[in-house]
N, C-alpha and C positions, 0 to 999 in steps of 0.2 A: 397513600394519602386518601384513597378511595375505602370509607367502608359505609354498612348500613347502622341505619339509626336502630334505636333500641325497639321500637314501634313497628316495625316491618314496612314502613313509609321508606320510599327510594330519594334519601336527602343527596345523592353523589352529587347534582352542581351543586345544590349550598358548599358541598366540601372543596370541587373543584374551585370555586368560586376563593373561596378563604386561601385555599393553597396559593392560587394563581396571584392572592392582593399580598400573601406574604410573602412570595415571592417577589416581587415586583417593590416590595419595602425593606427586603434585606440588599445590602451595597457589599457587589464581591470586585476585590480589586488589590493592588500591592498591600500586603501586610492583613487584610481581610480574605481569609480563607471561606469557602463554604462551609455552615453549618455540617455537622457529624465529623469536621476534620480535627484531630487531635496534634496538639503541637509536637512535633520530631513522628511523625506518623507517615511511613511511604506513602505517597501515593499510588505505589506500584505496588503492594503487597506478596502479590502471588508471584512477581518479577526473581528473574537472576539474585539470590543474594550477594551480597558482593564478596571481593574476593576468591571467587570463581572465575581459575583463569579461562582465558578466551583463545580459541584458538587463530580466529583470525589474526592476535595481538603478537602470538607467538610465529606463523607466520612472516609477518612484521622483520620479527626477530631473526629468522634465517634467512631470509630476504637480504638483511642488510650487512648478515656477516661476509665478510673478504671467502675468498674463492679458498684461501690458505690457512684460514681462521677454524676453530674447531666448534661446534658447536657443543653447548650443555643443556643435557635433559633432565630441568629441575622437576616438573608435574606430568600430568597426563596428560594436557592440551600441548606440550610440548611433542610429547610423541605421538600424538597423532596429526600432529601438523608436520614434526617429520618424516612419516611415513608419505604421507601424504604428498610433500615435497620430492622426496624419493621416485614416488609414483608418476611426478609429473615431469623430472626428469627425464626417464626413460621411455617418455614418451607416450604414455595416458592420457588423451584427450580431455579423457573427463577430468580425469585429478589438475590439468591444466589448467582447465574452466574454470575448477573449483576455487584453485589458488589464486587467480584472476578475481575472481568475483567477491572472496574475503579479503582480500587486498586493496584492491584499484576499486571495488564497487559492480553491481551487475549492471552490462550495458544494454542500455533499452535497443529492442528490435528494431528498428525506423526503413519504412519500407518507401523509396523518391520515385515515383510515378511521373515520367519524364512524357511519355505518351499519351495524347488527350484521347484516344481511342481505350487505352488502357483505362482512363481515368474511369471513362463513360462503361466500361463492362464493370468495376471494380463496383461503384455505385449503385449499377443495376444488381450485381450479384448481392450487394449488403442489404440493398433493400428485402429482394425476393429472401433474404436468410430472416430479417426481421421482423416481415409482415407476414410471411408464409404464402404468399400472393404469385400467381403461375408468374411469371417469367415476362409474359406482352402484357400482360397489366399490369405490371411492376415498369415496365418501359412505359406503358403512357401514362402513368402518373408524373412519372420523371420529367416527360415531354410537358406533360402540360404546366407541372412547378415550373418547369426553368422559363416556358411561354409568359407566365404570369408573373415568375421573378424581373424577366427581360424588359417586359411593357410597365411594371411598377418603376423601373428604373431610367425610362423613355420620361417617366411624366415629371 
């Protein structure tokens, strides 16, 4: 939306300016799409086409067959979710994981700091990683925030 006049004169806020009131005048909301959107038009264009199957879906699928049941290998994502099942069978860690986490979801790391001594190195260490600040003067800023946090919360 930015460009220059024909004049070599720098009009870009006039332009800004115009875009910013047209925007602010166009209403996007149910049944009101954004300008440039064409009706039956992905939003996702460069997205999975559909009907590509999915392996986690196939998964799914031998997950839920009986222990006595046979399985069928219709596509590709079937056989590589079977192999991969295969693999986690016997005992691949990884292929384990894997299957876990197309499955069930991947589970967040969550690390419980039961130790207020742990708490206070963990803090100090994040800070000295984030400011790049030696080590004691990463401690006494610490000190001094929580001094000032503590007496803000006295008054």
């Amino acid at each position: 939306m930015l460009r220059r006049a024909d004049n070599g004169s720098d009009n870009i806020k006039v332009e800004q300016s115009r875009a910013r009131e047209w925007a602010m005048s166009y209403e996007i909301g149910y049944k009101k799409p954004p300008p440039g959107w064409q009706k039956g038009q992905s939003g996702n264009p460069g997205g999975i086409p559909r009907g590509i199957p999915r392996v986690s879906v196939a998964l799914a699928k031998i997950l839920r067959c009986g222990a006595r049941e046979s399985y069928e290998v219709v596509n590709k994502a079937d056989s590589i979710a079977l192999a991969l099942y295969i693999k986690a069978l016997r005992g691949d860690v990884e292929a384990i994981r894997e299957v876990m986490n197309r499955t069930e979801g991947k589970v967040r790391d969550v690390v419980e700091i039961v130790d207020d001594s742990a708490r206070a190195e963990l803090a100090i260490h994040l800070f000295v990683l984030r400011t790049g600040l030696p080590r004691e003067e990463a401690v006494q800023w610490i000190e001094q925030a929580t001094t000032a946090a503590l007496t803000e919360g006295e008054r």
